[in-house]
BADRENVEX-588733 format. One record per residue: x negated, y, z of N, C-alpha, C in turn; residue in one letter; residue number from 1. Coordinates in steps of 0.02 Angstrom, whole numbers, plus 32768, in hexadecimal, padded with zeros to 4 digits. Layout:
// BADRENVEX-588733
SITE|X|Y|Z|X|Y|Z|X|Y|Z|A|NUM
...
END
This chain:
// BADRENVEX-588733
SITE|2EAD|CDDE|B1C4|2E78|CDD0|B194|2E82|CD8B|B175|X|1
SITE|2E69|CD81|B142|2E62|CD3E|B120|2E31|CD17|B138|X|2
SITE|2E4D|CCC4|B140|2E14|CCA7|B150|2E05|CC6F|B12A|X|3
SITE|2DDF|CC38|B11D|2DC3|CC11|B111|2DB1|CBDC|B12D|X|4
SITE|2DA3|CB92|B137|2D8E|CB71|B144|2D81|CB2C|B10E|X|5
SITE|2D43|CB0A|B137|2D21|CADF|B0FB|2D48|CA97|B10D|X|6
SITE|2D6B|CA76|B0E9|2D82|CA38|B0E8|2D60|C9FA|B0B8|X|7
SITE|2D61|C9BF|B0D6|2D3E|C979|B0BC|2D8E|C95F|B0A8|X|8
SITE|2D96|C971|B056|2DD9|C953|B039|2DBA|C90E|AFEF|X|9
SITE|2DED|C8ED|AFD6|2DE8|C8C6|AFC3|2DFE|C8CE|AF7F|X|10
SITE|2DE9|C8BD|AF3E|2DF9|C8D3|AEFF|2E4A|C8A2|AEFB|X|11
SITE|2E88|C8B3|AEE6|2EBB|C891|AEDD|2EB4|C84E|AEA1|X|12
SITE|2E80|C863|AE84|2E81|C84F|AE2A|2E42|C81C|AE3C|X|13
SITE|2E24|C822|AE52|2DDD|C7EE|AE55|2DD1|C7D6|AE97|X|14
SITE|2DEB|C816|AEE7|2DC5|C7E7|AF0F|2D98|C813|AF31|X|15
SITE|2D62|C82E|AF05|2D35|C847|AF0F|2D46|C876|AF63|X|16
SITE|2D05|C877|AF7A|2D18|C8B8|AFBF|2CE3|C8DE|AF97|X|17
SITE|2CED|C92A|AFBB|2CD0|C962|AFB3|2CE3|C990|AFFD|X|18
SITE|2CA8|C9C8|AFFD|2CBA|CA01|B025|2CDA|CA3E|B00B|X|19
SITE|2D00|CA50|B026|2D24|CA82|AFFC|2D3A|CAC5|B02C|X|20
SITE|2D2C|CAF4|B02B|2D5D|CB3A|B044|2DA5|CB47|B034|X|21
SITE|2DD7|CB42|B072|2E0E|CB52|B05B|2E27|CB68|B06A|X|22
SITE|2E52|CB9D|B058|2E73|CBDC|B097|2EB6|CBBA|B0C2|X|23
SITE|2EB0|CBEC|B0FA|2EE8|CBD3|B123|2F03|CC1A|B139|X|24
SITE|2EF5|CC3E|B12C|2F22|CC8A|B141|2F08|CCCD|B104|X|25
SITE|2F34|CCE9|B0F4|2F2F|CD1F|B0C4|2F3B|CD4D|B0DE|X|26
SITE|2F1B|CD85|B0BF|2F3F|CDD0|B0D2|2F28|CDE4|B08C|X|27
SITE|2F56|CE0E|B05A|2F51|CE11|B02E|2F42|CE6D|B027|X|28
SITE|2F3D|CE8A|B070|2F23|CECC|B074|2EC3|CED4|B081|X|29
SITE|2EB5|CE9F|B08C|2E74|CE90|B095|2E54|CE74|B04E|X|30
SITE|2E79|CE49|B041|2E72|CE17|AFE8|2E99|CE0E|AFD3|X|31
SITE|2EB6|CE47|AFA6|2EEA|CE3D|AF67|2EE3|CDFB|AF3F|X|32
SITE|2E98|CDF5|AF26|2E9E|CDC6|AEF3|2EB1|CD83|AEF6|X|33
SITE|2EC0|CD77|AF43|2ED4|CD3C|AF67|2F25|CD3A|AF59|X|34
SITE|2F33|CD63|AF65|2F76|CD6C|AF47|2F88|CD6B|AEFD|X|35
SITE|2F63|CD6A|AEC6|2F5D|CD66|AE91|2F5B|CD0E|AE94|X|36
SITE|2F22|CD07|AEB7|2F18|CCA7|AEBD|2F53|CC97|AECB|X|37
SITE|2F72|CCB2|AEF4|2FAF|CC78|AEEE|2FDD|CC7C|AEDD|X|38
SITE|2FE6|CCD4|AEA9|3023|CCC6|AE80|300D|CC9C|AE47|X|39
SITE|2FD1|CC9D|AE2A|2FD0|CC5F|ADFD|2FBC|CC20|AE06|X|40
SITE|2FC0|CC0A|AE3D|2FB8|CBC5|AE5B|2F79|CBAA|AE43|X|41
SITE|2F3B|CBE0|AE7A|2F0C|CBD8|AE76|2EF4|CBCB|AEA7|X|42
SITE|2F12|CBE5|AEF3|2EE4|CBE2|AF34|2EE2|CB9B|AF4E|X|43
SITE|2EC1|CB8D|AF59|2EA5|CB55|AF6D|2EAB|CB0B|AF59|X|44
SITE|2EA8|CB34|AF02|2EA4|CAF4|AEBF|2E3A|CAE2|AECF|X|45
SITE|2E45|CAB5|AECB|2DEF|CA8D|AECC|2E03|CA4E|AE90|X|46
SITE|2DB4|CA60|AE69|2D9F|CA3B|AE37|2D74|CA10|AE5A|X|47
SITE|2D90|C9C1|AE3C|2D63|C992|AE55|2D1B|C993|AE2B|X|48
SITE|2CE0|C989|AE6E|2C95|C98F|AE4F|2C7D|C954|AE2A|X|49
SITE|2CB4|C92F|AE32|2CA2|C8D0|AE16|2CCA|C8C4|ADCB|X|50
SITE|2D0F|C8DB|ADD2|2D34|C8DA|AD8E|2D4C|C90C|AD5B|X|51
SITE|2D4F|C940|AD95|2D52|C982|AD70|2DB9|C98C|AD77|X|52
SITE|2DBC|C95F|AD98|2E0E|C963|ADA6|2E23|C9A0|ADD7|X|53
SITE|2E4E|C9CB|ADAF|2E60|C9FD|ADD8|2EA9|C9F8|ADFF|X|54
SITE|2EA1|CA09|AE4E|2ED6|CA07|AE71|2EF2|CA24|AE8A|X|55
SITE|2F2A|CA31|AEA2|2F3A|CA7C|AEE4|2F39|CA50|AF20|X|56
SITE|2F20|CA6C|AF67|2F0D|CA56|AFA6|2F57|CA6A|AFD0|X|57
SITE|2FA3|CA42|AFDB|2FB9|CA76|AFF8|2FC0|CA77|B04F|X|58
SITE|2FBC|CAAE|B077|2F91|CAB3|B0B3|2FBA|CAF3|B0C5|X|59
SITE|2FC1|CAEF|B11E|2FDE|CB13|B135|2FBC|CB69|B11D|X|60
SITE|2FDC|CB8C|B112|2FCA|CBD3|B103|3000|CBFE|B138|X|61
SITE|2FC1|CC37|B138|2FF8|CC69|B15A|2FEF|CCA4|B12F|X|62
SITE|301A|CCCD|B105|3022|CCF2|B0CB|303C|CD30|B0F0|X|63
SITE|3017|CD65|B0F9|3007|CD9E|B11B|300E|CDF2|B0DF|X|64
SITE|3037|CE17|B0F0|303A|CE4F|B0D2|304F|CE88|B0E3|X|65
SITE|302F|CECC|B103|3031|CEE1|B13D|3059|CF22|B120|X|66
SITE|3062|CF38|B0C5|3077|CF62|B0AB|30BC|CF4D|B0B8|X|67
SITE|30D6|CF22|B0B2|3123|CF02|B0A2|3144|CEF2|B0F7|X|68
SITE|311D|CEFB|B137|3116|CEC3|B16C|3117|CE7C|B15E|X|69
SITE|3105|CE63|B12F|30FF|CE26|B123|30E2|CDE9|B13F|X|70
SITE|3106|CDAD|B15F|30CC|CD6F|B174|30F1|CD3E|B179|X|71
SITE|30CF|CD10|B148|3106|CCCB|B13D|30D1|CCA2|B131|X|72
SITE|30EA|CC73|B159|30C9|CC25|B172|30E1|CBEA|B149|X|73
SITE|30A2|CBD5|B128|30CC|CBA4|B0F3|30B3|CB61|B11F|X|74
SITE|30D5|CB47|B123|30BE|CAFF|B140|30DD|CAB4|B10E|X|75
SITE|30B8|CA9C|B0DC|30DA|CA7A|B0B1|30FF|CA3C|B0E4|X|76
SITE|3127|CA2F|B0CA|3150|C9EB|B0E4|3141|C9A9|B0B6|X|77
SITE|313D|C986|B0F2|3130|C92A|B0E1|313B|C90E|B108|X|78
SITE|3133|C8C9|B0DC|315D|C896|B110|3142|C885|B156|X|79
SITE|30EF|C8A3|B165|30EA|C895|B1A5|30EB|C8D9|B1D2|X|80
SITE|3109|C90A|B1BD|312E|C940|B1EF|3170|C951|B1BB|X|81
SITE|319D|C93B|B1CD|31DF|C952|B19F|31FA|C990|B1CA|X|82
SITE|3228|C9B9|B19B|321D|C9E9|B1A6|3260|C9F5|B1DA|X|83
SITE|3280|C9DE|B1F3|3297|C9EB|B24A|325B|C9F6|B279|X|84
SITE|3217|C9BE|B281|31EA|C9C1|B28F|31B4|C9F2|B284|X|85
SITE|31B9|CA17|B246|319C|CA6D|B23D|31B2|CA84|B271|X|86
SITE|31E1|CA92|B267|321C|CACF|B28F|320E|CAD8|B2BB|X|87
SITE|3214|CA92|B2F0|3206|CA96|B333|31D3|CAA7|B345|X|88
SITE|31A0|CA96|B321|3139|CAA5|B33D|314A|CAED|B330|X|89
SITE|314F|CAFC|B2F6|3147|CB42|B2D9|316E|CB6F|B315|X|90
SITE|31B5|CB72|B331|31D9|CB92|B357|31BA|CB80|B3AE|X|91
SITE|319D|CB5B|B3AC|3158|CB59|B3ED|3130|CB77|B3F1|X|92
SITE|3112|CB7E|B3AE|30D4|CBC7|B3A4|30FB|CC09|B3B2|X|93
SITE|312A|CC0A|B38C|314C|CC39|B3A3|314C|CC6F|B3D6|X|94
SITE|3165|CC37|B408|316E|CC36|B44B|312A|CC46|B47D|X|95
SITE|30FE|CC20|B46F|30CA|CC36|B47E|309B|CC74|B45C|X|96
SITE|30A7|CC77|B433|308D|CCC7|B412|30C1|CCFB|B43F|X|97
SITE|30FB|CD00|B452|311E|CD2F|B479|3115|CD2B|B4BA|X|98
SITE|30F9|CD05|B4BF|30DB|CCFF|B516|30AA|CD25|B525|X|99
SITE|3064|CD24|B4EB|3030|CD3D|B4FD|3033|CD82|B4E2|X|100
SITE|306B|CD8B|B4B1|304D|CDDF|B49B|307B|CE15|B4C2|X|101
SITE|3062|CE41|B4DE|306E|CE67|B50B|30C4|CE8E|B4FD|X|102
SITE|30DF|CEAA|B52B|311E|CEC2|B524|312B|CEFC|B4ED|X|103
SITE|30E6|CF2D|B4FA|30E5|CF63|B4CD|30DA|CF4F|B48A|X|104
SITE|30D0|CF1A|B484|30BF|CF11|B44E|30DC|CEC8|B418|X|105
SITE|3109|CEEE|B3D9|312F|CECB|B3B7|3117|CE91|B37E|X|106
SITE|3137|CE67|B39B|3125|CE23|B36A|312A|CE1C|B31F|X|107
SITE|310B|CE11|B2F0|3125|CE1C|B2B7|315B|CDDF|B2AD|X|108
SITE|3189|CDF4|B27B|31AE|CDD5|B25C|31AD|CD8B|B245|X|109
SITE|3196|CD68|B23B|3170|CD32|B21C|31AC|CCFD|B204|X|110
SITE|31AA|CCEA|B1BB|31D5|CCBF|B195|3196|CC6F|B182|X|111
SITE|31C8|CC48|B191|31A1|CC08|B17F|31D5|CBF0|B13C|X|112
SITE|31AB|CBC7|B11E|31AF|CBD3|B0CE|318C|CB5E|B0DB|X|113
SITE|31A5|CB30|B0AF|31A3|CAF5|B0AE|318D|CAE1|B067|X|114
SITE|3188|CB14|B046|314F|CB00|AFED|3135|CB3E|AFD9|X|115
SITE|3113|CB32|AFAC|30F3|CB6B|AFA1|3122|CB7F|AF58|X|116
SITE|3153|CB82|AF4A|3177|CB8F|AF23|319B|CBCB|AF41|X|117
SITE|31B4|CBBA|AF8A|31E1|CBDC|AFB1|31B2|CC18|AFB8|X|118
SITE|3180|CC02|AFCA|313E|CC4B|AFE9|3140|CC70|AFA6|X|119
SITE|3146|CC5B|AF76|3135|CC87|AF3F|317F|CCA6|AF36|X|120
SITE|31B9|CC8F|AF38|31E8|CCB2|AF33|320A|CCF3|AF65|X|121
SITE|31F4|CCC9|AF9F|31FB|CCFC|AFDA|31C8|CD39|AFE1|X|122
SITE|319B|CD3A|AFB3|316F|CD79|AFB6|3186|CDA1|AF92|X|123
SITE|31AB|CD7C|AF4B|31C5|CDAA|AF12|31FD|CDD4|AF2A|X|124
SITE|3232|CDA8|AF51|325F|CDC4|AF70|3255|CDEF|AFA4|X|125
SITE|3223|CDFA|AFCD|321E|CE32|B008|3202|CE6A|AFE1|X|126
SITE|31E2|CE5E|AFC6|31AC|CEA6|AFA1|31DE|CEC2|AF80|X|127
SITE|3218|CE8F|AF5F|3249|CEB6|AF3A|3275|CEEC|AF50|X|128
SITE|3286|CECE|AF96|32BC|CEE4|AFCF|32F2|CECE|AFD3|X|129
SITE|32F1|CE84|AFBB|333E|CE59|AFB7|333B|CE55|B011|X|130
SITE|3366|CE3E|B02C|3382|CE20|B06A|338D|CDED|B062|X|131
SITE|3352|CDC3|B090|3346|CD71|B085|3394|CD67|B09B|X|132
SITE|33A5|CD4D|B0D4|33F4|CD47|B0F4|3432|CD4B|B0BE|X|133
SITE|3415|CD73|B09F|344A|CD80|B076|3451|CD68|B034|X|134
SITE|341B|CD52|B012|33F9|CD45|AFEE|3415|CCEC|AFF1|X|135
SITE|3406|CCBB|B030|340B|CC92|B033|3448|CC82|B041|X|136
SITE|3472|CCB0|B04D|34BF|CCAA|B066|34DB|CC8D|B001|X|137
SITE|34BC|CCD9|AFCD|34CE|CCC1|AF97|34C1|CC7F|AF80|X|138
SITE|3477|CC5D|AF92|347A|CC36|AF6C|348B|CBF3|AF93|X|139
SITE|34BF|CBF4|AFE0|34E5|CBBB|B008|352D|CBBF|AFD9|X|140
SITE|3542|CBF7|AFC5|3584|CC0A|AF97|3574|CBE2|AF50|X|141
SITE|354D|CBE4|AF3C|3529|CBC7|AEEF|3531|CB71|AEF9|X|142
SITE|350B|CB69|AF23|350F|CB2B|AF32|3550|CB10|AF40|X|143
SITE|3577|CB20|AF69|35BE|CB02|AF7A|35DA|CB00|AF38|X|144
SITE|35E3|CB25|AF0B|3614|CB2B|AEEA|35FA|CB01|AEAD|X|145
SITE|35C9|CAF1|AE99|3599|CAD0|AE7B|3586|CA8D|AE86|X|146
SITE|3599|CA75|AEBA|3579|CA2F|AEDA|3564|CA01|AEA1|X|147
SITE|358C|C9EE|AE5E|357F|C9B0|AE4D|3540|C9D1|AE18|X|148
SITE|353E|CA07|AE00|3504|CA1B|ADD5|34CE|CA3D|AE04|X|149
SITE|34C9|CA61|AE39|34A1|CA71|AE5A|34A9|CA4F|AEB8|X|150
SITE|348F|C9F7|AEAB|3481|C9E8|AEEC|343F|C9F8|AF23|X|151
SITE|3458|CA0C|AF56|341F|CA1E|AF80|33F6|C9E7|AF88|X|152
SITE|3402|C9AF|AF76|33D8|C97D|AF8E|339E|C97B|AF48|X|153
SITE|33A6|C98E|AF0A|338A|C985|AEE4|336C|C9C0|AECE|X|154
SITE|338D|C9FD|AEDD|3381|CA2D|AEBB|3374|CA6F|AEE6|X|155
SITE|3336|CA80|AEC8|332A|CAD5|AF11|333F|CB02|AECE|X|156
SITE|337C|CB36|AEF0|338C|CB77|AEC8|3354|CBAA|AEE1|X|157
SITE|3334|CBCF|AEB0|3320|CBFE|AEB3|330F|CC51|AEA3|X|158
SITE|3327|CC7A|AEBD|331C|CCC2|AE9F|32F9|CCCE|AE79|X|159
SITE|3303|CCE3|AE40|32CD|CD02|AE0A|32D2|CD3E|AE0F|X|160
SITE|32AF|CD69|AE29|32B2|CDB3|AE3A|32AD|CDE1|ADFB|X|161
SITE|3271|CDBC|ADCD|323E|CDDC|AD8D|3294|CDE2|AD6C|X|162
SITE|32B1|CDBA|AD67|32F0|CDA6|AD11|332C|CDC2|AD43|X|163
SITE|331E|CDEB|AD6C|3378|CDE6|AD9F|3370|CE43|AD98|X|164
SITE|33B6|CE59|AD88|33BA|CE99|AD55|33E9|CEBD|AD7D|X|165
SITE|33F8|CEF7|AD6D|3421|CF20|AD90|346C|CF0B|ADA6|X|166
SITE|3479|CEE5|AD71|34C4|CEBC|AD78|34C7|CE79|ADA0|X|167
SITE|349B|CE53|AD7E|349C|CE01|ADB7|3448|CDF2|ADCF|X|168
SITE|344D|CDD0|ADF1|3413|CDA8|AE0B|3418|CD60|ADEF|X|169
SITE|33E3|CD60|ADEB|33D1|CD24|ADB9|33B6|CCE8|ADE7|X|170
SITE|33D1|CCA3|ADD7|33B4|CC70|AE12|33A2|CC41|ADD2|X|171
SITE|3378|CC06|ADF9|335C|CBDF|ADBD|3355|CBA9|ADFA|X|172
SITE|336C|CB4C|ADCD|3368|CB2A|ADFC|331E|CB16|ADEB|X|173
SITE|3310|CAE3|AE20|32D6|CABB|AE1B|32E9|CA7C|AE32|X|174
SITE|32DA|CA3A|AE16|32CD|C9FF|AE28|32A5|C9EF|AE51|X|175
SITE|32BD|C9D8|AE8D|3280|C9DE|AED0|325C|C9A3|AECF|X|176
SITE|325C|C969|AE9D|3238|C92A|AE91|3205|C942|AE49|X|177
SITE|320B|C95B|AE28|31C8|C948|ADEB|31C3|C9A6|ADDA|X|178
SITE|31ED|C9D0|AE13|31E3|CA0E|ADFE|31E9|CA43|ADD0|X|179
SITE|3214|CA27|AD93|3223|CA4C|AD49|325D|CA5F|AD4A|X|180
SITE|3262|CAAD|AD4B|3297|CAED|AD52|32C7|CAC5|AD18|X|181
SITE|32F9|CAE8|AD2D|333F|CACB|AD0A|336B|CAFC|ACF9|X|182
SITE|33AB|CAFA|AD03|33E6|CB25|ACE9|33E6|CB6B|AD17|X|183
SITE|33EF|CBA7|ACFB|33F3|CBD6|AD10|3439|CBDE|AD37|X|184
SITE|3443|CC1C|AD61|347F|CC2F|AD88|346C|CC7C|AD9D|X|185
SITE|34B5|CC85|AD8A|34B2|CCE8|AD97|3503|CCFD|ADC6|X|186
SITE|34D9|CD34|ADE3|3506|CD33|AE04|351A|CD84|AE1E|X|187
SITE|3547|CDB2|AE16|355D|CDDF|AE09|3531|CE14|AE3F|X|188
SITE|3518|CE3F|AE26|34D8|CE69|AE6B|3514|CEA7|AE87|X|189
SITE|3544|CEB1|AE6F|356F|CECB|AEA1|358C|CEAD|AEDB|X|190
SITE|359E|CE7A|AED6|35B7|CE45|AF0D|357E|CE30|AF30|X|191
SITE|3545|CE31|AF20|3507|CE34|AF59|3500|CE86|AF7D|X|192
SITE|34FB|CEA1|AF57|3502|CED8|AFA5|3544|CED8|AFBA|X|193
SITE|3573|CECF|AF99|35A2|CED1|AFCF|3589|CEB4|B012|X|194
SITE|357E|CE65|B006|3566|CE43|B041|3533|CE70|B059|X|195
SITE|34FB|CE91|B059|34E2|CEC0|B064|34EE|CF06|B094|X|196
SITE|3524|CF02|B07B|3542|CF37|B0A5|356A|CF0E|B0D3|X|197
SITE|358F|CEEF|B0DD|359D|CEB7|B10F|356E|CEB3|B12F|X|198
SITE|353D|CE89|B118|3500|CE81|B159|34E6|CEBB|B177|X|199
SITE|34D9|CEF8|B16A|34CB|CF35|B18B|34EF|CF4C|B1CE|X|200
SITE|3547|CF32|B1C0|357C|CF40|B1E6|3575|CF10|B212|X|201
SITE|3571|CECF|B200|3573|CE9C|B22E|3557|CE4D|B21D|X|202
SITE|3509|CE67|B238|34DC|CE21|B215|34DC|CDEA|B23F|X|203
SITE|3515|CDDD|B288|3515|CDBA|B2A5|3529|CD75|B28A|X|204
SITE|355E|CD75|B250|3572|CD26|B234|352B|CD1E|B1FC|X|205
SITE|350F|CD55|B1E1|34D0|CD2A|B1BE|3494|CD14|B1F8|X|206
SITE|3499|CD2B|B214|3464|CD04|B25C|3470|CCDF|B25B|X|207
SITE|34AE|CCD8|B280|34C8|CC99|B295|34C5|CC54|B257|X|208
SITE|34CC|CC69|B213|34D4|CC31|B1F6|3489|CC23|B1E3|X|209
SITE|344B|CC4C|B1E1|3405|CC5E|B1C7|33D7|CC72|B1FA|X|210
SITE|33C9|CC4A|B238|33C1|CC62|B27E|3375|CC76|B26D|X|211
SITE|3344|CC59|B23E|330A|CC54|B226|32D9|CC29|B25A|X|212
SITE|32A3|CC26|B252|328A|CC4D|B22A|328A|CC3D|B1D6|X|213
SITE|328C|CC0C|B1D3|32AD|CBDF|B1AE|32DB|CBED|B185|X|214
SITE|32E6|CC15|B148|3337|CC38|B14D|3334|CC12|B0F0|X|215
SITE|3371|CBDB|B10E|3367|CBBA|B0C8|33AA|CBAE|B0AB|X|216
SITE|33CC|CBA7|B07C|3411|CB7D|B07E|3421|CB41|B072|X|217
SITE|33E5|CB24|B047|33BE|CAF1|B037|33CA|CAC1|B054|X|218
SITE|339B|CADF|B08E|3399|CABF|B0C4|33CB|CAA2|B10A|X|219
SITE|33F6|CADE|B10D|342F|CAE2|B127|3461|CAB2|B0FF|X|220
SITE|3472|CAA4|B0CF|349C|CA7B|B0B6|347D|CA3A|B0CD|X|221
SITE|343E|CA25|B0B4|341C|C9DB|B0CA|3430|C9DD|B115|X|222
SITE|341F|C9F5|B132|343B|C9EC|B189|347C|C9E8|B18D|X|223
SITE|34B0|CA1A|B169|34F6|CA18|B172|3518|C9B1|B15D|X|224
SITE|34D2|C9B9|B114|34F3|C97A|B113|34C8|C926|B129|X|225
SITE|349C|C939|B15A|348D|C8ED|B181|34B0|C90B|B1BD|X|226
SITE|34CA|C944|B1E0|3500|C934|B20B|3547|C8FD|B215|X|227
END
């Protein structure tokens, strides 16, 4: 079920405090239109009562969809939990959620997601039926070969599912400092199922390189490179 709770937040623009309702878990089989909120980056936008300044609140969510098996945990990243520091809390819950739920009974799947850019792309992509793993394998290939126009340090690649056609899949970067989409990249949709069919046969090297829950390449390069 979806829930709610009332938070004492602070207007960014003036200052001002207010009380406000803000969600912290969705199920979009209970409230679609919540899911509507946050494909247009509405859920848990609050208008200040003092300036009239409108903001987005962003706040751990857990994004629930029981048609798709869907459940992904967005936990935004900052500088006072960086996101090695996600990982670990998050893969503790984990751990303790498999402790308490009984043998007969199977854990869901659960993907953690670090912006709400990612949550919105990773929904487009499961409902679609891409293969995250695989998915992110393409766009660790994009990136290598790309480095000086598409750096991971600057730049999140992302799937455009809506513009990606029978022939290629369509990626679009983003500037991960002021946020404004950039140069497009396509990339041949036969050579993705191939990989596809690879991973069916033997998804042990995409594990291994995409252990999750976490399954980023993004991200994986930034680690590959403060190693």
């Amino acid at each position: 079920m979806s829930r709610s709770r009332e938070y004492n937040i602070s207007c960014p623009a003036c200052g001002a405090g207010q009380f406000v309702d803000l969600y912290e878990a969705v199920n979009v089989a209970d409230d679609p239109q919540l899911k509507n909120a946050l494909m247009q980056n509405c859920l848990n936008r609050v208008e200040c009562a003092d300036c009239g300044a409108s903001f987005r609140v962003d706040m751990p969510l857990l994004y629930t969809d029981p048609k798709y098996n869907m459940m992904i945990h967005w936990m935004p990243e900052s500088v006072e939990m960086p996101r090695d520091q996600i990982q670990e809390e998050f893969d503790r819950t984990l751990e303790q959620i498999n402790e308490i739920v009984p043998d007969d009974v199977s854990v869901p799947n659960v993907r953690l997601v670090l912006s709400r850019v990612e949550l919105v792309e990773l929904i487009y992509m499961l409902e679609a039926g891409y293969n995250q793993r695989v998915v992110e394998y393409v766009k660790y290939s994009i990136y290598t070969r790309n480095m000086e126009k598409v750096d991971p340090a600057r730049h999140r690649l992302l799937l455009n599912v809506e513009d990606s056609t029978d022939e290629e899949l369509c990626f679009v970067t983003q500037d991960t400092i002021n946020h404004e989409l950039g140069g497009i990249l396509r990339y041949g949709r036969p050579a993705y199922q191939s990989m596809c069919e690879l991973y069916d046969e033997s998804p042990d090297e995409f594990v291994e390189m995409f252990p999750g829950p976490c399954i980023s390449a993004r991200y994986l390069l930034l680690e590959e490179a403060d190693s």
